[in-house]
C-alpha positions in Angstrom: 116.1 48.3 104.3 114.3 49.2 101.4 115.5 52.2 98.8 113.7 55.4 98.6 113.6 58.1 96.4 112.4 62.0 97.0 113.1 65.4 95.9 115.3 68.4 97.8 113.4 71.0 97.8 110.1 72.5 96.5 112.1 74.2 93.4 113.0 70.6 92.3 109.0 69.7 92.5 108.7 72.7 90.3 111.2 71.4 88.0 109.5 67.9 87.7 106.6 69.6 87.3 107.7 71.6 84.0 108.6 68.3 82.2 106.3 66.7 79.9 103.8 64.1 81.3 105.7 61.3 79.6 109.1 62.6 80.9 107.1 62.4 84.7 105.7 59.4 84.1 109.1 58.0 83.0 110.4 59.5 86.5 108.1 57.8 88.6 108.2 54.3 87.0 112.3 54.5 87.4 111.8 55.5 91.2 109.6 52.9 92.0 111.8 50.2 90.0 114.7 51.9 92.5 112.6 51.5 95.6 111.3 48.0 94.5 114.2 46.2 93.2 117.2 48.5 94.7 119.3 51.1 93.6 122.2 48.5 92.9 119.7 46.4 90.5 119.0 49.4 88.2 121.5 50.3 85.9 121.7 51.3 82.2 119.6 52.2 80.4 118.1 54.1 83.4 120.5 55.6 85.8 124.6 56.8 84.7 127.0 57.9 86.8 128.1 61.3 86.3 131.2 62.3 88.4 132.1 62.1 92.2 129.0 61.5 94.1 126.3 62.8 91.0 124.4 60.4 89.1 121.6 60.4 86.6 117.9 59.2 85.7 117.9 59.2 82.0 114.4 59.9 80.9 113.4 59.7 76.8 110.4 60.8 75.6 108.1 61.8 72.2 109.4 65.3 72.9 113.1 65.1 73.6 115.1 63.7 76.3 116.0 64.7 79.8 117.8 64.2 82.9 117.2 64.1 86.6 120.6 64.3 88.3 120.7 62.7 91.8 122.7 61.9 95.0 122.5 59.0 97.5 122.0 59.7 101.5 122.4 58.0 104.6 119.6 55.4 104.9 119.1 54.0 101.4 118.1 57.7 100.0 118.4 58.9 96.5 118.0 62.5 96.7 117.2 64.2 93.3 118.2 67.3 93.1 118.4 68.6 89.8 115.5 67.9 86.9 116.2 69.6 83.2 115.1 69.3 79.9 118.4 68.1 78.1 119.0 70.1 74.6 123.0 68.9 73.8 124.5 65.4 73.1 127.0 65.6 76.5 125.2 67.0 79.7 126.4 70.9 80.4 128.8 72.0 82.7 126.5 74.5 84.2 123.7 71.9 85.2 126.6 69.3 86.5 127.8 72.6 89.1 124.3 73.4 89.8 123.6 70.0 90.8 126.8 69.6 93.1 126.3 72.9 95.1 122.8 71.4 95.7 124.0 67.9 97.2 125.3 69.7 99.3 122.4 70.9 101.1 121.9 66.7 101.5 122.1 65.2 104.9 
């Protein structure tokens, strides 16, 4: 079964949709090199692990860098569920609790 990857909720469209195009465009090669090749054959530079069951997308571009934090599902699903522009060297607190209180909305 192959890997998928989609979004939470509409307010998570909204916050892929405020990134810079090359920040998007960096987001939706890495998803389809997780749906092509599998979520276990993509590793660093691209995806981190954060703590517990969060993970990241690390995304670079002319403008800065950012992150799109993620959890898997049942049925080969990465659910992203956090997208923000990242302004500090270590990803903040705030954005890691965010994250977690929305994976739990994940089935």
């Amino acid at each position: 079964m192959a890997w998928t990857v989609e979004t939470l909720n509409a307010v998570v469209d909204a916050e892929i949709e405020a990134l810079p195009e090359d920040m998007r465009a960096q987001l939706v090669r890495i998803s389809q090199l997780i749906e092509q090749q599998g979520l276990e054959r993509v590793g660093a530079p691209h995806v981190k692990h954060l703590e517990g069951s969060l993970w990241e997308i690390r995304l670079k571009g002319r403008s800065g860098i950012s992150r799109a934090l993620y959890v898997t599902a049942i049925g080969q699903r990465v659910v992203i569920v956090r997208v923000f522009v990242k302004k500090t060297e270590k990803t903040p607190r705030r954005e890691i609790d965010l994250a977690l209180s929305r994976a739990r909305e994940v089935r």
